[in-house]
C-alpha positions in Angstrom: 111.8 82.2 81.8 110.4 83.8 78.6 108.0 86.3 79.0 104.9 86.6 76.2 103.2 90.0 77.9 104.2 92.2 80.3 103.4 91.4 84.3 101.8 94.3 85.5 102.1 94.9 89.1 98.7 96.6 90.9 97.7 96.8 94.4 97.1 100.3 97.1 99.9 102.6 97.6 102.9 101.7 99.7 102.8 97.3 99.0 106.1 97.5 97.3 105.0 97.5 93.8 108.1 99.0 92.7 110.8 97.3 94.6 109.1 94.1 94.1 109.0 94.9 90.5 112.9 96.2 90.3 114.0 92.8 91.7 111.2 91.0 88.9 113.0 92.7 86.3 116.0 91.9 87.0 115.7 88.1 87.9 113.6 87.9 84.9 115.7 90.1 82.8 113.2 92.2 80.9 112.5 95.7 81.2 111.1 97.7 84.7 108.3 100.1 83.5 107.0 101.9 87.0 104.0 103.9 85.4 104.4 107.0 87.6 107.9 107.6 87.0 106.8 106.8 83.1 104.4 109.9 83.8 106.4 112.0 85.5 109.0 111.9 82.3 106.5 112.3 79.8 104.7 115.4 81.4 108.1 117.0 83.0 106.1 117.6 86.1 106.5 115.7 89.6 103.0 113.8 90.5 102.3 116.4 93.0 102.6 119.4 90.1 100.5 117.5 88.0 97.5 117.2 90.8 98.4 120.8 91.4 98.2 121.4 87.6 95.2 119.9 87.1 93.9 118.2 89.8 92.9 114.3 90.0 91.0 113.9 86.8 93.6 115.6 85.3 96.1 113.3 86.8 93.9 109.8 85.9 93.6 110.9 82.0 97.0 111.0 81.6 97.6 107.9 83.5 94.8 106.2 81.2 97.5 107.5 78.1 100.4 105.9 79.9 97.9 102.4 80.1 97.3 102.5 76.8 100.7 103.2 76.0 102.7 100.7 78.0 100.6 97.3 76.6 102.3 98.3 73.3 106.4 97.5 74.5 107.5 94.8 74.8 107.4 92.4 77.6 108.0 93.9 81.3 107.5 94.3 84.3 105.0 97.6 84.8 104.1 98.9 88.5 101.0 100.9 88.0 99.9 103.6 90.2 97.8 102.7 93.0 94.6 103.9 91.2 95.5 102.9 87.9 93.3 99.6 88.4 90.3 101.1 90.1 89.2 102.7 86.7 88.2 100.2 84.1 89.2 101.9 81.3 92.8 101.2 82.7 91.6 97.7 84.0 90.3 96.4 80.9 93.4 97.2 78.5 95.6 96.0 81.1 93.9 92.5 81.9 94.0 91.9 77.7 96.9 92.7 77.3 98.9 91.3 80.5 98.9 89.1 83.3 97.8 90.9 86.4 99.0 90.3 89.9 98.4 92.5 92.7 100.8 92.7 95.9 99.1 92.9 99.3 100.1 93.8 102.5 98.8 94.4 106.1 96.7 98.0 106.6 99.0 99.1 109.3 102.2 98.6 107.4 100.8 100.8 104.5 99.6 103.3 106.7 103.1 104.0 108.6 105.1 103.6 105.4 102.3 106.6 103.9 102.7 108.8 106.4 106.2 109.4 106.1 106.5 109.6 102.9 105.2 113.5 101.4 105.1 112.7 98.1 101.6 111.4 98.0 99.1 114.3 97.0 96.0 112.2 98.1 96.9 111.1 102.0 98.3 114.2 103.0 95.0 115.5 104.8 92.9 112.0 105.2 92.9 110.5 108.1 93.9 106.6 109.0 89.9 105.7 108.9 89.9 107.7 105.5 92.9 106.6 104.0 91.5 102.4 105.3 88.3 103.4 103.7 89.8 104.2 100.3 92.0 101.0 100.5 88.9 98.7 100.9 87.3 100.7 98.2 90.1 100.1 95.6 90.4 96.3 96.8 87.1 95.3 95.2 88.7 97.0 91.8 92.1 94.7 92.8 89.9 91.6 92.5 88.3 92.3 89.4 91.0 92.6 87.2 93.9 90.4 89.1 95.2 87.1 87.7 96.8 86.5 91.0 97.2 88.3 94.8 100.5 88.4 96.2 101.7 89.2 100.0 104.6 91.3 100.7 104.4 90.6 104.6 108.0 89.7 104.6 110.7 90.2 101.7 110.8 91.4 98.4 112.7 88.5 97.4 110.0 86.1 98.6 107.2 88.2 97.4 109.0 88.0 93.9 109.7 84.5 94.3 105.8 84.0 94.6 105.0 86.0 91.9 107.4 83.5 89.6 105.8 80.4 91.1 102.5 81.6 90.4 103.2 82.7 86.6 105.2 80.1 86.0 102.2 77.9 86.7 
């Protein structure tokens, strides 16, 4: 399958944005772009020294940069950040320049994978009612820019399998 734009991968923290998107990549053979790590080589600095650094706005500014920067390669597969999408400066260069599909998955699945993992600056002190709050929050965003939803209930290989059938439409 030929690609014309890049797939860019959205949904909350925790889906499987990037695994789903490794195995895209690689059955589709184009290039993995995973916006954070894109971020986290540009600046030198770890996402949490960034927040540190500068604190969220700081942290969203130069993820706009990375936005505007990534629709110029060419074709692949980008995993955004899960806040990328929920500001529409990001939302609306993305969704011209890309097809959109976000990856979904059940609350309590994202919760447990987030609270092991310490390298996520904004769930550290927020409770599960907080941290369900800002998920339905950034849902609403999800749907306004999305081509297509996508569940990763069960494998990565079927969730990338879903993503093909849907694109290849």
């Amino acid at each position: 399958m030929q690609l014309n734009q890049s797939i860019v991968l959205c949904g909350f923290m925790a889906v499987g944005k990037t695994s789903v998107g490794h195995l895209l990549s690689e059955t589709l053979n184009v290039p993995f772009i995973d916006t954070d790590a894109y971020l986290v080589v540009k600046t030198k600095m770890s996402i949490p020294e960034i927040f540190q650094k500068g604190g969220e706005g700081y942290f969203r500014d130069l993820e706009h940069e990375v936005a505007k920067e990534v629709v110029l390669l060419p074709p692949s597969i980008v995993s955004t950040g899960g806040g990328m999408l929920t500001f529409d400066r990001n939302g609306e260069i993305l969704k011209d320049h890309s097809t959109i599909v976000c990856i979904t998955r059940d609350f309590d699945a994202i919760y447990a994978t987030l609270k092991s993992d310490t390298n996520r600056p904004l769930v550290h002190q927020k409770t599960k009612e907080e941290i369900q709050a800002m998920y339905l929050a950034r849902i609403s965003k999800y749907k306004k820019y999305a081509n297509f939803f996508v569940s990763n209930n069960s494998t990565v290989l079927e969730c990338v399998q879903k993503i093909i059938d849907l694109i290849s439409l």
